[in-house]
N, C-alpha and C positions, 0 to 999 in steps of 0.2 A: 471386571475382566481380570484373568489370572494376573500378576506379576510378570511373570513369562513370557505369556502371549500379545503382551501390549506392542503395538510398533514402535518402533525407535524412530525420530524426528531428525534429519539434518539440519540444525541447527547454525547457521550462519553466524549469529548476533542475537545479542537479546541486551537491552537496556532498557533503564528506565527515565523517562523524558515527559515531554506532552506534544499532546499529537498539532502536528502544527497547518492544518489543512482543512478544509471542511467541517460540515456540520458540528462535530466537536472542537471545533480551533482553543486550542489553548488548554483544553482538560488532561489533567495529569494521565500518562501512558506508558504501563510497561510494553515494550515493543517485543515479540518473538519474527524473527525473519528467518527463514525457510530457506534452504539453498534449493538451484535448479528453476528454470524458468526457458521455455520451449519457443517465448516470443520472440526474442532477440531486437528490441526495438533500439536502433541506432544513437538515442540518446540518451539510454536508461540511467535512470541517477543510481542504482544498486547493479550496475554492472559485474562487481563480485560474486554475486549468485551462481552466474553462469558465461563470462565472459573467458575465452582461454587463455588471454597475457592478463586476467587482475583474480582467478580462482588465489583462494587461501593457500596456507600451505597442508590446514589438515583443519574437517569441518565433522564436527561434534556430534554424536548421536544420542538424542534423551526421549528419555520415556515421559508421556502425559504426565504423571507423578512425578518424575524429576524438574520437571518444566515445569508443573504449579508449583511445589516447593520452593522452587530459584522466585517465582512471580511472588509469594510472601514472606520471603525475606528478604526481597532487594525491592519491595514498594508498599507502603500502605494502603490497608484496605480504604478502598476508595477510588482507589486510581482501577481504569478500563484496559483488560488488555488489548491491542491489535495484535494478531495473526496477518503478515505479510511476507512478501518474499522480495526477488523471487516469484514463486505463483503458487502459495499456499494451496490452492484448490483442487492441485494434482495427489494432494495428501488426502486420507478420512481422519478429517479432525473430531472424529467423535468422542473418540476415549478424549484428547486435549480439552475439548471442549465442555463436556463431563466435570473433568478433574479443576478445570479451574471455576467453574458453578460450584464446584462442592468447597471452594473457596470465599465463596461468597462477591466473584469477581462477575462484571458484563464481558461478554467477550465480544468483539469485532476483527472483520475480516476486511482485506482491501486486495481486490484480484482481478483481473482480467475477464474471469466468466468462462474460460473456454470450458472447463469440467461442473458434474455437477457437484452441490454445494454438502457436504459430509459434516453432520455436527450441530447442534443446538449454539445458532449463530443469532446475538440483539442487535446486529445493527451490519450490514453490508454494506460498502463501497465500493464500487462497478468502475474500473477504469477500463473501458474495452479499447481496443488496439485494433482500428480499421485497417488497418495495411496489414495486421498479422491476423491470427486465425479470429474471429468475429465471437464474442461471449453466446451461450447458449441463451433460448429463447428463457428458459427454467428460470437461470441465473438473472437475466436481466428483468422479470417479472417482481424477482425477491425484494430487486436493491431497493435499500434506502436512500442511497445519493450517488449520485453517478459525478467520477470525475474525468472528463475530457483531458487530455495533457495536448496544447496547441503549440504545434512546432512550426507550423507556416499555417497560414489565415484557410484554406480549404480543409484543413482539419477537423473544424470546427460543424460544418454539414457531414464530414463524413464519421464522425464519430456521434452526431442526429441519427444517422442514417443506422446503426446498430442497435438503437431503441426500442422498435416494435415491441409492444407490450408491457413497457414502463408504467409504474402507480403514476397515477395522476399528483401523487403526494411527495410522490419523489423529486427530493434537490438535483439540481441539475450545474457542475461548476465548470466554469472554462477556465483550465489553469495553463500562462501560459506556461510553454517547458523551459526549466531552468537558467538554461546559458543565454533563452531570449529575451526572461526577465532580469535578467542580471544585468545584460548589456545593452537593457530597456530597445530593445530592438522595435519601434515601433509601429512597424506591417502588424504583429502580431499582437501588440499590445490596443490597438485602435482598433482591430478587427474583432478583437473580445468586445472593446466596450460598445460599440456597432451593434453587435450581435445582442446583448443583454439590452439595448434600448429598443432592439427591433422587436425581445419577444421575452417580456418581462419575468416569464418562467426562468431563466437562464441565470446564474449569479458568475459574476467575476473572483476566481480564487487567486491566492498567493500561498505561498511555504512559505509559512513565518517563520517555521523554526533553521530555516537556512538562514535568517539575517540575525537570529539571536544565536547561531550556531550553539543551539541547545544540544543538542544531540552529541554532541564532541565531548561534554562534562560527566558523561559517564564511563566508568572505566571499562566497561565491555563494547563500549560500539567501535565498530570497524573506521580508524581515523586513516587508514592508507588513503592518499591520494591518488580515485581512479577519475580523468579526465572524460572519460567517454558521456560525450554531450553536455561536457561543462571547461572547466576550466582547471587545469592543474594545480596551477598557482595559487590558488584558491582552494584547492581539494575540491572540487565538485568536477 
């Protein structure tokens, strides 16, 4: 694609970390996050994307070849990128997705589902949002691992109930949400593990990388402390 005509990316943050969640837990990850996310879910841990009291004060616009450039010099080959937001999937990650292949990088996606999916994508992660608009039938066909986020114990069938049409091969995790696993709240921490002995498809997750607060040791990631569905005093 010309130089010219590529799209520019809202770029929120980008650092390089490891992904601390699912199927890949612990593999080294440059992160790209995406501003802009149309769910608004009440406890979102990236409430900066699109929250009106925690927006930036001015969010970045890069080109596919700008953004792989930054991903080989600020990680070694080897490490995977994630494409997140936010809700990446309102973007055409094509040229992005292109550009960092011709890097010699895998790329991964972590999104919601509501649009469909743009770009030569190795590996999707489906977190669909049953109280907000429901992932496309498309989208959830593709995923490689679906992650639940359980904020109260009924979360857990209604975010089942968004699956029609999932691989039979597809990881399936129940993570609980943040500030419930923090303050081991456990309604929500018993009803996961209930669930995963009732229907042995199902895995129990955690965000490691919140207890080794990895993600804070690079000097691009967003360290403002937004509380929304966590804890201030803490940053989350």
């Amino acid at each position: 694609m010309d130089a010219a005509k590529q799209p520019k990316y809202p770029v929120y943050e980008r650092f390089y970390t490891w992904q601390g969640e699912g199927v890949h837990l612990g593999r080294a990850a440059y992160f790209i996050r995406l501003y802009g996310c149309p769910q608004h879910c009440p406890w979102c841990d990236s409430a900066g994307t699109w929250h009106p009291e925690y927006r930036p004060e001015s969010v970045g616009l890069m080109d596919a070849q700008a953004l792989a450039d930054a991903v080989a010099a600020e990680s070694p080959a080897g490490a995977v990128v994630i494409i997140t937001g936010g809700e990446p999937i309102l973007f055409d990650l094509a040229p992005l997705t292109d550009a960092l292949h011709a890097i010699g990088r895998r790329v991964h996606i972590e999104t919601s589902g509501i649009a469909p999916l743009r770009g030569e994508l190795d590996w999707v992660t489906l977190s669909p949002k049953p109280t907000q608009k429901w992932p496309l039938p498309e989208v959830v066909a593709h995923a490689d691992e679906v992650k639940i986020i359980v904020h109260e114990p009924q979360d857990i069938a209604a975010g089942l109930a968004t699956l029609d049409g999932l691989r039979d091969d597809a990881v399936i995790w129940l993570h609980p949400e943040w500030s419930r696993a923090r303050e081991r709240e456990m309604r929500v921490l018993n009803a996961i593990t209930e669930a995963v002995k009732a229907d042995p498809r199902l895995r129990a997750g955690y965000q490691m990388h919140k207890l080794y607060r990895a993600d804070d040791l690079d000097e691009h990631s967003d360290k403002r402390l937004i509380p929304l569905g966590g804890n201030e005093r803490l940053g989350y």
